[in-house]
Biopython code that builds the backbone (N, CA, C, O; Angstrom):
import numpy as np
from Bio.PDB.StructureBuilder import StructureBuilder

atoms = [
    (1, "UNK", "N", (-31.029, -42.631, 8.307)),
    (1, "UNK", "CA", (-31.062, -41.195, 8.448)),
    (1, "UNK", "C", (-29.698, -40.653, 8.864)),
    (1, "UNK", "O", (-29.235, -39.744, 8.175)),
    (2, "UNK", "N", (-29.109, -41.030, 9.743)),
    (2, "UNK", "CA", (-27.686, -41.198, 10.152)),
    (2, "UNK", "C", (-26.814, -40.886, 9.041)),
    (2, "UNK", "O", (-26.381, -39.759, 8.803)),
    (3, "UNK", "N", (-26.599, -41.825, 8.441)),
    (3, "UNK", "CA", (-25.801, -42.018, 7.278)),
    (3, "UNK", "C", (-26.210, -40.953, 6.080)),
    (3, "UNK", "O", (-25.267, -40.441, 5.477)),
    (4, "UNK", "N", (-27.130, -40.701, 5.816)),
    (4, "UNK", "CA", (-27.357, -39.256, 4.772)),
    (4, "UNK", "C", (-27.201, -38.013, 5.415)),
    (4, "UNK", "O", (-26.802, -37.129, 4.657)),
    (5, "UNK", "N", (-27.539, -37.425, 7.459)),
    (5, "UNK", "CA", (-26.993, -36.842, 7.444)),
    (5, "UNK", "C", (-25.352, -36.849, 7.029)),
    (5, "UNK", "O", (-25.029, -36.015, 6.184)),
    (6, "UNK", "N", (-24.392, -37.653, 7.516)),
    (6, "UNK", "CA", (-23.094, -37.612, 7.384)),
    (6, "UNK", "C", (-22.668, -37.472, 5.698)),
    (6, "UNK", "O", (-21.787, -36.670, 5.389)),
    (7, "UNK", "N", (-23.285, -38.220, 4.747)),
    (7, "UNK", "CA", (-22.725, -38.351, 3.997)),
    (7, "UNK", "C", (-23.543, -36.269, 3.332)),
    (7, "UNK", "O", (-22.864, -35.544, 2.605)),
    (8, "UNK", "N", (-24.402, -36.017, 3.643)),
    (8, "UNK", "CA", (-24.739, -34.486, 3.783)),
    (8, "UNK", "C", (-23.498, -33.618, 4.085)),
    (8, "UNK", "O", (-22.994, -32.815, 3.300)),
    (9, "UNK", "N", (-23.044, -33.919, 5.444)),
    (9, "UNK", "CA", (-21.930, -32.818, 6.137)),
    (9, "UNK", "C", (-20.622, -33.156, 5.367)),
    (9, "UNK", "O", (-19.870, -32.196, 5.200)),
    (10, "UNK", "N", (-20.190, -34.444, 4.832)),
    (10, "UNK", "CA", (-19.122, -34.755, 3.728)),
    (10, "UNK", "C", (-19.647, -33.735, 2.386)),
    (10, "UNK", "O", (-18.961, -32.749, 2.114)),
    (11, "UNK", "N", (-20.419, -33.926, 1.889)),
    (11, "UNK", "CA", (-20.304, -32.995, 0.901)),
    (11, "UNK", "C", (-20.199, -31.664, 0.799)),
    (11, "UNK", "O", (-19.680, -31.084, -0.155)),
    (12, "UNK", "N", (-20.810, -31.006, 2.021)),
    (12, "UNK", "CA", (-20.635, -29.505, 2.664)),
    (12, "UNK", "C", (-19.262, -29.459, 2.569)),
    (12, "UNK", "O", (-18.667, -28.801, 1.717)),
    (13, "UNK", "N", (-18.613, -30.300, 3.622)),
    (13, "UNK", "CA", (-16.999, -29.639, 3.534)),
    (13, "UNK", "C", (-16.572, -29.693, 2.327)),
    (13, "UNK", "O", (-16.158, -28.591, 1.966)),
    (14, "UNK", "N", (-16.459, -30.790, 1.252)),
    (14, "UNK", "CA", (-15.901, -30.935, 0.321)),
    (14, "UNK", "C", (-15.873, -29.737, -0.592)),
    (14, "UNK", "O", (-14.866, -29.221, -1.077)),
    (15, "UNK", "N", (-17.456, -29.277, -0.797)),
    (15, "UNK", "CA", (-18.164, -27.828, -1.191)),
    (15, "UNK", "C", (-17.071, -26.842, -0.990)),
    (15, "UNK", "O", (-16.283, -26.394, -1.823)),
    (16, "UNK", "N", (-17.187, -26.573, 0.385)),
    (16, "UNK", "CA", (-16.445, -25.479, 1.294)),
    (16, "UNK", "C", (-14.991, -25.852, 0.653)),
    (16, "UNK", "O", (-14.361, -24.894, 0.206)),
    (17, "UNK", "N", (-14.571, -26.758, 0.589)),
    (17, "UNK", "CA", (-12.834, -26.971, 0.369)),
    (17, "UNK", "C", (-12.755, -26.425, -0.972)),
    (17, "UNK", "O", (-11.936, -25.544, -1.235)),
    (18, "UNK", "N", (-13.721, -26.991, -2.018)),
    (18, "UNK", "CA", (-13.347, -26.409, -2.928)),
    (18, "UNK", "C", (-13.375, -24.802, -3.446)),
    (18, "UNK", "O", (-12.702, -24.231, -4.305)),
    (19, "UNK", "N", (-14.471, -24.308, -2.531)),
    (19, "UNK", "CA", (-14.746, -22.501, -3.056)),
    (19, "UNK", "C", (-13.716, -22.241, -2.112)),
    (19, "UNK", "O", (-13.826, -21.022, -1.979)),
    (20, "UNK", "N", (-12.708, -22.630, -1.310)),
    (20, "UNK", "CA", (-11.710, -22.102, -0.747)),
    (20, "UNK", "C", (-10.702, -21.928, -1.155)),
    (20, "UNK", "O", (-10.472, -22.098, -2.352)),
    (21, "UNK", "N", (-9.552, -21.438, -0.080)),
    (21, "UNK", "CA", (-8.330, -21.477, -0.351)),
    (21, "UNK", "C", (-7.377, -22.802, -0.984)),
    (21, "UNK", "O", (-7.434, -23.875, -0.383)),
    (22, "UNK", "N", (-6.481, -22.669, -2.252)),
    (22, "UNK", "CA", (-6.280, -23.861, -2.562)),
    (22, "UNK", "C", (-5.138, -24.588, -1.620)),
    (22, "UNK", "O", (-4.258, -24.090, -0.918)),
    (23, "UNK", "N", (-5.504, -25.988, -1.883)),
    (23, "UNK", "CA", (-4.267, -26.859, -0.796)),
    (23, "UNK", "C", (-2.667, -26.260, -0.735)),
    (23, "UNK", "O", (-2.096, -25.919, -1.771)),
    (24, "UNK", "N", (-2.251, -26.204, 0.119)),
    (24, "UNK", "CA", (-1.162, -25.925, 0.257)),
    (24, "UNK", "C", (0.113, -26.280, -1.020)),
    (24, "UNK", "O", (0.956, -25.393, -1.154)),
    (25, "UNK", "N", (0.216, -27.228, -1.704)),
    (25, "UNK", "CA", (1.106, -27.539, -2.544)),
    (25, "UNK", "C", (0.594, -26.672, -4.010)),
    (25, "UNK", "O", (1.323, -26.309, -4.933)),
    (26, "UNK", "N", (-0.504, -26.535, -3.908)),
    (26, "UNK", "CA", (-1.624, -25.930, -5.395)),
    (26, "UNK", "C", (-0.728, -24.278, -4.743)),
    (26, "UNK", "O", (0.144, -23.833, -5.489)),
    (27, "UNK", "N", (-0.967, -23.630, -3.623)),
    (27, "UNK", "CA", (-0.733, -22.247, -3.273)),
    (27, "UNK", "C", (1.068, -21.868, -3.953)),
    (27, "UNK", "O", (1.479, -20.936, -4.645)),
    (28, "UNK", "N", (1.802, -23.135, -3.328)),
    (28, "UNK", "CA", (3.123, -22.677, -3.963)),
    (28, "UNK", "C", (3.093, -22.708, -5.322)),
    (28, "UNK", "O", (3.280, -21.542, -5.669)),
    (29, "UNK", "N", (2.967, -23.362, -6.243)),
    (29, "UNK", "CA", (2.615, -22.956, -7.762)),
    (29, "UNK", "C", (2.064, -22.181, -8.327)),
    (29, "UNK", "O", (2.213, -21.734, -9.464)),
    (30, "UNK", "N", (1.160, -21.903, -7.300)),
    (30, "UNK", "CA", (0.559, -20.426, -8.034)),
    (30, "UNK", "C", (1.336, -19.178, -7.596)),
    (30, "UNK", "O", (1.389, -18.182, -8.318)),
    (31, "UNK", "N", (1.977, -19.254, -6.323)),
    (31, "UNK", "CA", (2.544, -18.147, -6.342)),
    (31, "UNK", "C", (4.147, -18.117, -6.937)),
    (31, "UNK", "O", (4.907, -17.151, -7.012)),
    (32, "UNK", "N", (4.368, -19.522, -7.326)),
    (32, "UNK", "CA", (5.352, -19.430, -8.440)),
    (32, "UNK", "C", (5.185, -18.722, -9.464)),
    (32, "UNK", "O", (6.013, -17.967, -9.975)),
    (33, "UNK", "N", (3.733, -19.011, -9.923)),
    (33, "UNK", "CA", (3.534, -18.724, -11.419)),
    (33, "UNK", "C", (3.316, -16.993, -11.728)),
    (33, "UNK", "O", (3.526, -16.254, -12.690)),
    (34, "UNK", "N", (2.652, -16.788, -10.013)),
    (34, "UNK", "CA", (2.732, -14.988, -10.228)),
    (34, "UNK", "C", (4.082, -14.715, -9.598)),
    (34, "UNK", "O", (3.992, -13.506, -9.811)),
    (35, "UNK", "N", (5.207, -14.822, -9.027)),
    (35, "UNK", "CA", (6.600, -14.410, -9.014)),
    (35, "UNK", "C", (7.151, -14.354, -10.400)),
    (35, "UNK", "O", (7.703, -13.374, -10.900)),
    (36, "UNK", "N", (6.886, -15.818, -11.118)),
    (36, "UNK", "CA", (8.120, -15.915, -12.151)),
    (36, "UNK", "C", (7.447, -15.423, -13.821)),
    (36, "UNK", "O", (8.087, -14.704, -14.588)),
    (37, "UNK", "N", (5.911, -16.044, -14.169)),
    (37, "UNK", "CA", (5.214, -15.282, -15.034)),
    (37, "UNK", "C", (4.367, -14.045, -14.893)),
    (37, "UNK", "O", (4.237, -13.132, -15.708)),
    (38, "UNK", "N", (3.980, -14.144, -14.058)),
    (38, "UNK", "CA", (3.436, -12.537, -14.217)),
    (38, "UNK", "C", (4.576, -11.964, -13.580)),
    (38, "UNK", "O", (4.242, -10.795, -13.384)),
    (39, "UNK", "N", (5.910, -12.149, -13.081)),
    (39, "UNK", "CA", (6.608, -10.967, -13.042)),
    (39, "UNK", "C", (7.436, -11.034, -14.034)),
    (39, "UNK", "O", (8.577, -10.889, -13.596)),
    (40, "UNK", "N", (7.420, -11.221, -15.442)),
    (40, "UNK", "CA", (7.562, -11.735, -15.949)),
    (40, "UNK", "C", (7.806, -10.197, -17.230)),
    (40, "UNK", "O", (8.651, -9.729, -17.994)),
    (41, "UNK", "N", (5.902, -9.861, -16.560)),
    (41, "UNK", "CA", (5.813, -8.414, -17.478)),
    (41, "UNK", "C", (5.719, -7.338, -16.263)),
    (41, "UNK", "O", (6.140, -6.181, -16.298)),
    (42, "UNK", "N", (4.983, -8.072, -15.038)),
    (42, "UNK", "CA", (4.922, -7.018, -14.079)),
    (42, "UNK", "C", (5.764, -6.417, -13.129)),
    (42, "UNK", "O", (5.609, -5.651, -12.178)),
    (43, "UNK", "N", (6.973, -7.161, -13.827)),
    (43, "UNK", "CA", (8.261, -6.648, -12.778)),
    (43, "UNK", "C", (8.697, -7.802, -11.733)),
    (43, "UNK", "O", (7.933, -8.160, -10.837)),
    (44, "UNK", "N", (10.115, -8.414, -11.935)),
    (44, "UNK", "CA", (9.913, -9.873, -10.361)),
    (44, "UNK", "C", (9.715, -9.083, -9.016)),
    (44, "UNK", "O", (9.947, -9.773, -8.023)),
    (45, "UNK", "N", (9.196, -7.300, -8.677)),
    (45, "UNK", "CA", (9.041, -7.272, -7.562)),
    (45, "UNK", "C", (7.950, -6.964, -8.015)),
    (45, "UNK", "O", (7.588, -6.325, -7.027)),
    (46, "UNK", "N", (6.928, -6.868, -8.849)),
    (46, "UNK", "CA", (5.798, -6.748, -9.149)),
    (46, "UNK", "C", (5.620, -5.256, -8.746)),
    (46, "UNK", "O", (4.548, -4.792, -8.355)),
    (47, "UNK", "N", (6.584, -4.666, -8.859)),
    (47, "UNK", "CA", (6.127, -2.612, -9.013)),
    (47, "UNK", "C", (5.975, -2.098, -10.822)),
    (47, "UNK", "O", (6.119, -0.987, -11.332)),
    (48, "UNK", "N", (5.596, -3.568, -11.499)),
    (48, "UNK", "CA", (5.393, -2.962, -13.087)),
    (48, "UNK", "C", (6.367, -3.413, -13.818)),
    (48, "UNK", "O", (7.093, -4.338, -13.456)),
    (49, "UNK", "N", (6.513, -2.581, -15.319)),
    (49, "UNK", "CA", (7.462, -3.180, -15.560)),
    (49, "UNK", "C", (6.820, -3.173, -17.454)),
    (49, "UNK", "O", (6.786, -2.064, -17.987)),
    (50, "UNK", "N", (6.451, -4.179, -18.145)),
    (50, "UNK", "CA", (6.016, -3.955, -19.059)),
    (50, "UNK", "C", (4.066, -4.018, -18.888)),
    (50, "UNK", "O", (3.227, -3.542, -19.652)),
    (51, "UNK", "N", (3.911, -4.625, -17.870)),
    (51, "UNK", "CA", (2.281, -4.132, -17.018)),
    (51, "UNK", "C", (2.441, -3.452, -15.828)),
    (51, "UNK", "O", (3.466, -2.958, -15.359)),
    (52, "UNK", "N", (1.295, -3.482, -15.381)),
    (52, "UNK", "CA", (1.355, -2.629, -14.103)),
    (52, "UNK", "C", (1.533, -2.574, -12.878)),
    (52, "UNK", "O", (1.485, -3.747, -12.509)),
    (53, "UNK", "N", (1.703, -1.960, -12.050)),
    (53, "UNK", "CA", (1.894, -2.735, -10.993)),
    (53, "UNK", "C", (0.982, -3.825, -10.507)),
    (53, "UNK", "O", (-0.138, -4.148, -10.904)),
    (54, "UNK", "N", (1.702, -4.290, -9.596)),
    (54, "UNK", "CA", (0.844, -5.533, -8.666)),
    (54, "UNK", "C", (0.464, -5.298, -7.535)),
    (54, "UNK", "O", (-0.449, -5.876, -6.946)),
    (55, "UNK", "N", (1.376, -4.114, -6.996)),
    (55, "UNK", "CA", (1.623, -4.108, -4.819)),
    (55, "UNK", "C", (-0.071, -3.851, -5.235)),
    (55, "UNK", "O", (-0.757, -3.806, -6.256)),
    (56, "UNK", "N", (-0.278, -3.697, -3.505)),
    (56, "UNK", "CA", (-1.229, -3.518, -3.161)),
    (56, "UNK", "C", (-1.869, -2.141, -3.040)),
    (56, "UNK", "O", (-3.093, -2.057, -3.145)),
    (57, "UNK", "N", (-1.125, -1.048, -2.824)),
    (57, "UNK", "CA", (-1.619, 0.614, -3.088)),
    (57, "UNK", "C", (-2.339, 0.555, -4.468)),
    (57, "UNK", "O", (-3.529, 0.793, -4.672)),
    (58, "UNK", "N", (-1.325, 0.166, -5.443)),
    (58, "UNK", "CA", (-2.204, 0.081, -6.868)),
    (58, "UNK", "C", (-2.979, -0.638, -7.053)),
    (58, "UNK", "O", (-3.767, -0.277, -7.926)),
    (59, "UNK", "N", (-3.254, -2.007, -6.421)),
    (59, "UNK", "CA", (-5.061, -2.967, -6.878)),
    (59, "UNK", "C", (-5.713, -1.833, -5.760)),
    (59, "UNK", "O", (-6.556, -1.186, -6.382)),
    (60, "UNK", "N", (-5.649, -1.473, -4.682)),
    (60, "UNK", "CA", (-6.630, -1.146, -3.695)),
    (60, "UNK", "C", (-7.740, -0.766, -4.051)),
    (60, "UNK", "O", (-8.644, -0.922, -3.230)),
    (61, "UNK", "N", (-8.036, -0.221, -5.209)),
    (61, "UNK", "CA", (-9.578, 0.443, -5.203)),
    (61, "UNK", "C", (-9.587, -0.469, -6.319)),
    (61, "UNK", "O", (-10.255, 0.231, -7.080)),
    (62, "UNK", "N", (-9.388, -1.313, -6.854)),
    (62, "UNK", "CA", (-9.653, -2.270, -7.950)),
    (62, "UNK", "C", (-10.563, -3.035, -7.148)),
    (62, "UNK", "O", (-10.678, -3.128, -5.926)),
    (63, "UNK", "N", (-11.350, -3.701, -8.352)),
    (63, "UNK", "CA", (-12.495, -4.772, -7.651)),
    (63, "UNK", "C", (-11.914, -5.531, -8.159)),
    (63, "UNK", "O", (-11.261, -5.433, -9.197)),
    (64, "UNK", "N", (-12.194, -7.037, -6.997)),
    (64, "UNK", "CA", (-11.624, -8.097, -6.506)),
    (64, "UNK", "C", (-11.920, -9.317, -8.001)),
    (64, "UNK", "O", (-11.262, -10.202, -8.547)),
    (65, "UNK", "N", (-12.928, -8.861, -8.135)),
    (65, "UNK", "CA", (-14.001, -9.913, -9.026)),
    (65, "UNK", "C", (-13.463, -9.103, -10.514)),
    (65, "UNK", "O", (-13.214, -9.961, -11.360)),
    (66, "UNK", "N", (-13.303, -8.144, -10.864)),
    (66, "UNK", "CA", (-12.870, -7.520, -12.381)),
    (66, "UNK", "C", (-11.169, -8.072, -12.305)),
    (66, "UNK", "O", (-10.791, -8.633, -13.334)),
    (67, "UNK", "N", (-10.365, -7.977, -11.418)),
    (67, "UNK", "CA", (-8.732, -8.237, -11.212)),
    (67, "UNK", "C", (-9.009, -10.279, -11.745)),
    (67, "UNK", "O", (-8.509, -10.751, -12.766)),
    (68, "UNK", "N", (-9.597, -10.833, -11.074)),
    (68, "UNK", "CA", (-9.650, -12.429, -11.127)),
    (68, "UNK", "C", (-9.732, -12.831, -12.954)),
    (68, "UNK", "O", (-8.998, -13.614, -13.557)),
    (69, "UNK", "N", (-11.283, -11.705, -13.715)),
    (69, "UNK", "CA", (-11.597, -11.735, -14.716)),
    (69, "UNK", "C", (-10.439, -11.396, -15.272)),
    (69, "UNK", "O", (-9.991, -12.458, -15.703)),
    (70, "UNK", "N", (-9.927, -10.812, -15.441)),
    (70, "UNK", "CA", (-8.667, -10.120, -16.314)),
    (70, "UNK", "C", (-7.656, -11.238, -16.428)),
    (70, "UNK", "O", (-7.224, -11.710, -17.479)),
    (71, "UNK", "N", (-7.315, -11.623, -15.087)),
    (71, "UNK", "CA", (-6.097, -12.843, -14.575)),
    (71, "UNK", "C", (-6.876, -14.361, -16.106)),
    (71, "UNK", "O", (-6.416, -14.882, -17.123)),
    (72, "UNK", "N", (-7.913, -14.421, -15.486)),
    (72, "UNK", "CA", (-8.117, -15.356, -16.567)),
    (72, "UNK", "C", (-8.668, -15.246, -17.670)),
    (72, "UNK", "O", (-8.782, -16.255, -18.366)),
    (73, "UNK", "N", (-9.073, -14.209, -18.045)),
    (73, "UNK", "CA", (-9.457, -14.169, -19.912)),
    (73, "UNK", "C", (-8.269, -13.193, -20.271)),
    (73, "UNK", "O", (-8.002, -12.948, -21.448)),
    (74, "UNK", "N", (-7.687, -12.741, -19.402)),
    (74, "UNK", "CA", (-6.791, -12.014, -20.005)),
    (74, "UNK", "C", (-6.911, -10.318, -20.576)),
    (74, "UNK", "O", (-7.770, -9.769, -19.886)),
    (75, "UNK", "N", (-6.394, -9.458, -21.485)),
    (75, "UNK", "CA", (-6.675, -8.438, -22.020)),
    (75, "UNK", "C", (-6.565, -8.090, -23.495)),
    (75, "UNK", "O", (-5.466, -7.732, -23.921)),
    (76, "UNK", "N", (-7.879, -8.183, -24.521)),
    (76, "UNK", "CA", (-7.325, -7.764, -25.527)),
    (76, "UNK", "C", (-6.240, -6.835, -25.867)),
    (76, "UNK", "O", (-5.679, -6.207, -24.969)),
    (77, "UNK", "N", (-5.831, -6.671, -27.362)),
    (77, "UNK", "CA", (-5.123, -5.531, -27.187)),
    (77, "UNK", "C", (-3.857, -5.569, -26.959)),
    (77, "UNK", "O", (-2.957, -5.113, -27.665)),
    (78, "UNK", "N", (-3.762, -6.268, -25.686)),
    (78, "UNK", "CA", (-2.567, -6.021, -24.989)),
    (78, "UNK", "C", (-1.668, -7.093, -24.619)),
    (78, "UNK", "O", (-2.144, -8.222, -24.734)),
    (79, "UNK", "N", (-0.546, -7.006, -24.224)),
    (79, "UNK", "CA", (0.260, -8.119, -23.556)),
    (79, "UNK", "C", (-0.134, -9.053, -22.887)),
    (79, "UNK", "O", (0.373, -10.149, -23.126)),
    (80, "UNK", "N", (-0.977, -8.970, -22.019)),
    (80, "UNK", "CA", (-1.717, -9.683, -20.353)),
    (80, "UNK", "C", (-2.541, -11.149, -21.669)),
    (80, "UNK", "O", (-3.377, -10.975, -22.555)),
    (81, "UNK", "N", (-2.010, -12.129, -21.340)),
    (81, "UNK", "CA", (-2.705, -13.491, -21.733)),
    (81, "UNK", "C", (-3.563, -13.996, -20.871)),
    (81, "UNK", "O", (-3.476, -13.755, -19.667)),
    (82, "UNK", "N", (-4.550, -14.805, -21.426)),
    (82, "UNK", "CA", (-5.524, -15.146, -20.534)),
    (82, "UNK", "C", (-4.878, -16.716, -19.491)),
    (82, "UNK", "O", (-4.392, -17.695, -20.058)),
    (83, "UNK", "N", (-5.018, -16.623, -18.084)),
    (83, "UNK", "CA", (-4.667, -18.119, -17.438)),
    (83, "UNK", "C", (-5.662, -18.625, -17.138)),
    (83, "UNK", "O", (-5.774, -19.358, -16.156)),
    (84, "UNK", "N", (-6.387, -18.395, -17.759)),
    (84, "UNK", "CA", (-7.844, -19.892, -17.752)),
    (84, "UNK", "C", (-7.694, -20.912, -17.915)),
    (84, "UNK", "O", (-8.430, -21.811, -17.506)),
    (85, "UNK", "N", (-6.475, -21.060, -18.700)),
    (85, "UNK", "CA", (-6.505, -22.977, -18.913)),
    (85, "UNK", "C", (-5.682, -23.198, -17.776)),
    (85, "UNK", "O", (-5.627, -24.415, -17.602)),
    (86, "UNK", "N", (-4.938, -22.520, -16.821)),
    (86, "UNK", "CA", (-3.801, -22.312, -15.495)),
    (86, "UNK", "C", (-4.396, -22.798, -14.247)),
    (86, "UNK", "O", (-3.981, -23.635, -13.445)),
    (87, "UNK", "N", (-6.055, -21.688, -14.270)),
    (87, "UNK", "CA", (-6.106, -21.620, -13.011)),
    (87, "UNK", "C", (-7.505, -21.881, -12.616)),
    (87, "UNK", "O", (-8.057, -22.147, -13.683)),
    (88, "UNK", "N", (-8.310, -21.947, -11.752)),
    (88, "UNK", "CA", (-9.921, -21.774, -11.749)),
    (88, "UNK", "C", (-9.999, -20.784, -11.272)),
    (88, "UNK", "O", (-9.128, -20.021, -10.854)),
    (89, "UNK", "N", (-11.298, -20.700, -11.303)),
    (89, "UNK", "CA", (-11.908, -19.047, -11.187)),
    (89, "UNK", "C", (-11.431, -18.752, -8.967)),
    (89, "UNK", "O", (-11.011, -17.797, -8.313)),
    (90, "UNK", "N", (-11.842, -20.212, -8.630)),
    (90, "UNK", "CA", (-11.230, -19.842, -6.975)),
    (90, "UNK", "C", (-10.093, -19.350, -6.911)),
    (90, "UNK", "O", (-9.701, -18.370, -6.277)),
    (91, "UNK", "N", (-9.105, -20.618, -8.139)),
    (91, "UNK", "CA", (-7.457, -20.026, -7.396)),
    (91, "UNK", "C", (-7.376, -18.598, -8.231)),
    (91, "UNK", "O", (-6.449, -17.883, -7.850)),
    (92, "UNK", "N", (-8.268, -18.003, -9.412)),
    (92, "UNK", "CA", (-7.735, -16.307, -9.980)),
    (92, "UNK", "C", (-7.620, -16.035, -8.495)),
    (92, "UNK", "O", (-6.542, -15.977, -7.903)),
    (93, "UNK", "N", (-9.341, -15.797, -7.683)),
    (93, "UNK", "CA", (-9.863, -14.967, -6.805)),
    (93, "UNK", "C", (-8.782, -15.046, -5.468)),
    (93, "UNK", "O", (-9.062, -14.192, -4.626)),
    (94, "UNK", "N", (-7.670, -15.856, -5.131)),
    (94, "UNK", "CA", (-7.364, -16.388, -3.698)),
    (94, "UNK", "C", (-5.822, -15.488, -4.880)),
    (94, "UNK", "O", (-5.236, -14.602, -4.257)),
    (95, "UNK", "N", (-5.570, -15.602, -5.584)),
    (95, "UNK", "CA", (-4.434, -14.605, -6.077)),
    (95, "UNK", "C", (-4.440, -13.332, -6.310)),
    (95, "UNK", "O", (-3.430, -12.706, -6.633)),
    (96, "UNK", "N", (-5.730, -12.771, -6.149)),
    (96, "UNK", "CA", (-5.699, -11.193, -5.979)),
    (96, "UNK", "C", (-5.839, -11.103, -4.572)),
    (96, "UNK", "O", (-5.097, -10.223, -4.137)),
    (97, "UNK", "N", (-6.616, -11.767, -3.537)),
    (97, "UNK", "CA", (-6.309, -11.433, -2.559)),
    (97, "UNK", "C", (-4.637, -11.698, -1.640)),
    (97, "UNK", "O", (-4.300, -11.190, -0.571)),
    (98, "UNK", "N", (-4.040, -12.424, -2.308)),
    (98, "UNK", "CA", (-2.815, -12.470, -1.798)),
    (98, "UNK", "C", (-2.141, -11.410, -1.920)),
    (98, "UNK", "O", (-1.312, -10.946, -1.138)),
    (99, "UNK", "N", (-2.681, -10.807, -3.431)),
    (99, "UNK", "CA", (-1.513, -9.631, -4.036)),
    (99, "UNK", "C", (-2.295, -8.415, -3.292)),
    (99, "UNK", "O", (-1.506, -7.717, -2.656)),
    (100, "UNK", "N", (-3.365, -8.076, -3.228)),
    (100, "UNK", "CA", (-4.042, -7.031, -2.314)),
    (100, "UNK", "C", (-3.527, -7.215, -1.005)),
    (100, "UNK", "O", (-3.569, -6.323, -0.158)),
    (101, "UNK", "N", (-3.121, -8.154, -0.842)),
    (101, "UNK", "CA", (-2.589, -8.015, 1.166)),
    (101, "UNK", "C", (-1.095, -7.827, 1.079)),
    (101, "UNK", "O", (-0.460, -7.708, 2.127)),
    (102, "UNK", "N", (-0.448, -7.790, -0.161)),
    (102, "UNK", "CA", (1.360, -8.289, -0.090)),
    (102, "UNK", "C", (1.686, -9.381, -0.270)),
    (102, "UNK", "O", (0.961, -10.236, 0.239)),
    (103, "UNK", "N", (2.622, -9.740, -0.879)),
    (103, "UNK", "CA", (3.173, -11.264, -1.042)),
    (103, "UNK", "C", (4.442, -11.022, 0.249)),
    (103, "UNK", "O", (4.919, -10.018, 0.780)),
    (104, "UNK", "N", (4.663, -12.501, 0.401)),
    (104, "UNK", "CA", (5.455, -12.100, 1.398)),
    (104, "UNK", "C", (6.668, -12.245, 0.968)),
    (104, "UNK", "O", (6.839, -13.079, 0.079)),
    (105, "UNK", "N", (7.624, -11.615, 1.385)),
    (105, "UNK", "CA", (9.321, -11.242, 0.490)),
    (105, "UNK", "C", (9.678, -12.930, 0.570)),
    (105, "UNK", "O", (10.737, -13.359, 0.113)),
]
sb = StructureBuilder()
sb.init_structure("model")
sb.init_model(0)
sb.init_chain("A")
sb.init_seg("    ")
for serial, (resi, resn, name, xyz) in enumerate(atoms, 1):
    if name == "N":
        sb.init_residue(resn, " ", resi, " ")
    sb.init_atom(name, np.array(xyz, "f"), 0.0, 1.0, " ", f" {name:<3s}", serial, name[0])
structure = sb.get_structure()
């Protein structure tokens, strides 16, 4: 009984690790990839550019969950490519909230 609780609370965290924030070495690449490709069209200070802005005044009333969708299927139509094969749906979601709070200079 012992041993299935534990091997229980191992899979919880593992769970938890993964719907989280990504590991530290995964975070710098991604915020490589939104500095150097998405500023790419969105401006390298991300105030726009050939898309739109990024700061945070302009996502603010954007939903969190439509910004992630966009990041990875992308936008017909338009310039914005899809990073689905880039990123998972956690690391879209943990990159709009970075860009909703500020990146840091």
């Amino acid at each position: 009984m012992l041993r299935f609780l534990a091997m229980l609370a191992l899979a919880a965290v593992c769970t938890t690790a993964l719907a989280g924030a990504p590991a530290p070495a995964r975070r710098a690449e991604i915020l490589h990839l939104l500095r150097q490709d998405c500023g790419a069209c969105h401006g390298l200070t991300l105030k726009g550019g050939l898309g739109p802005s990024l700061e945070p005044a302009a996502l603010a009333a954007k939903d969190a969950d439509q910004l992630s969708f966009v990041i990875l299927q992308g936008r017909r139509g338009t310039p914005m490519p899809p990073w689905g094969a880039f990123l998972t749906q956690a690391e879209a979601r943990w990159m709009v909230e970075q860009l909703k709070k500020g990146l840091p200079k």
